[in-house]
C-alpha positions as CSV (number, residue, x, y, z in Angstrom):
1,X,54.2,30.9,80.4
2,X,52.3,32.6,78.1
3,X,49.7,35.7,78.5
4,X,46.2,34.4,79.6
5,X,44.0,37.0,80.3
6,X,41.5,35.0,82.2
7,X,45.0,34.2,84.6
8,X,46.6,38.0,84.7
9,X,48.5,38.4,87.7
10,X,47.2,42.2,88.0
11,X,44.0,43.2,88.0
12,X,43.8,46.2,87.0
13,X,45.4,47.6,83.7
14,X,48.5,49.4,82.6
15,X,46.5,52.6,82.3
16,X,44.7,52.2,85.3
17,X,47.7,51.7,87.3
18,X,49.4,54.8,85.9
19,X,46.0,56.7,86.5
20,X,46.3,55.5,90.3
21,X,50.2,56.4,90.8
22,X,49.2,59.8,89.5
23,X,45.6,60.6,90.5
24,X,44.6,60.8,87.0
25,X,41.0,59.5,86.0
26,X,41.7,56.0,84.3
27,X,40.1,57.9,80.9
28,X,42.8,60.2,80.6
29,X,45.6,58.0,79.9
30,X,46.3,55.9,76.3
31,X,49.4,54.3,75.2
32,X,51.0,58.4,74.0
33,X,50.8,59.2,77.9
34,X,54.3,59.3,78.8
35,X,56.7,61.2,80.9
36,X,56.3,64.3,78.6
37,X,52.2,64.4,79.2
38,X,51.9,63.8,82.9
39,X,53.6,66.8,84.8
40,X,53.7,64.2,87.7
41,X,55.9,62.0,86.3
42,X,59.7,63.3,87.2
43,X,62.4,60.9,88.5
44,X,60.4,60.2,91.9
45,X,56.7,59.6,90.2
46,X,58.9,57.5,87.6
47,X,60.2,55.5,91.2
48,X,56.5,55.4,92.5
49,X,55.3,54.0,89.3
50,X,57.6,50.9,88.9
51,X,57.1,50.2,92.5
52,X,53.2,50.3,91.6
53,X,53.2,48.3,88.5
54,X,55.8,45.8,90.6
55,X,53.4,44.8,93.2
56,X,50.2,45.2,90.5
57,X,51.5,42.5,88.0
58,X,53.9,40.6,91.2
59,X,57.0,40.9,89.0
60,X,60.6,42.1,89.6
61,X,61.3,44.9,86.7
62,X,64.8,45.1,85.5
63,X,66.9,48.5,86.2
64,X,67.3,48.5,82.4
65,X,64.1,47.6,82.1
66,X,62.7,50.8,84.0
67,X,64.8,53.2,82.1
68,X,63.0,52.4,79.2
69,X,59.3,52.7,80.9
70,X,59.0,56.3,79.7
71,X,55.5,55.8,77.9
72,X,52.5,53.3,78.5
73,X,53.2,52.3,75.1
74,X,56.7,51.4,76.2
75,X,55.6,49.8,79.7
76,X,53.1,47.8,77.6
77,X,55.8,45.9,75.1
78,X,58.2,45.6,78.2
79,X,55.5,43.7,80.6
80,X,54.7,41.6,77.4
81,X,58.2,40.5,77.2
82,X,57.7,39.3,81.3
83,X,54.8,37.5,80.2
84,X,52.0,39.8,82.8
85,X,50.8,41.7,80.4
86,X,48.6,42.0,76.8
C-alpha cells in the first residue's frame, strides 16, 4: 500500500507527535531535532516516543527499527519504509 495522504493512518505529524511526547510547541521541532537537541529525550522519552508514534500511525515499529529513531529525520525515512508516513 502505498502513502496517500488523504488516507494517513495518523493524524497528526511526525513533528507534532514529537512536540506532544515532549511538551514542545509543534514549531520547535524540524527534521535536525533529534536526541542531541531535546534534553527530554534519554532512553525513557526515546520509550515514550515510539509508544506515541505506535498508536499515532497504528503500526508495530521494529526493535531495530527504534534504535535507529534518533532524529525526526530518521523517524521520517523509517515510517516511509512502513508505508504511514510522507
Amino acid at each position: 500500500m502505498d502513502y496517500n495522504p488523504n488516507t494517513r493512518r495518523g493524524v497528526l505529524s511526525v513533528e507534532e507527535v514529537v512536540a506532544r511526547v515532549f511538551n514542545l510547541d509543534a514549531s520547535e521541532v524540524t527534521d535536525q531535532s533529534s536526541r542531541k537537541t531535546i534534553a527530554e529525550w534519554d532512553s525513557m522519552g526515546h520509550l515514550s516516543l515510539i509508544n506515541g508514534l505506535e498508536e499515532e500511525f497504528k503500526v508495530s515499529i521494529a526493535i531495530a527499527d527504534a534504535m535507529e529513531m534518533t532524529s525526526v529525520q530518521h523517524i521520517k525515512r523509517i515510517l516511509k519504509d512502513y508505508k504511514v508516513a510522507p
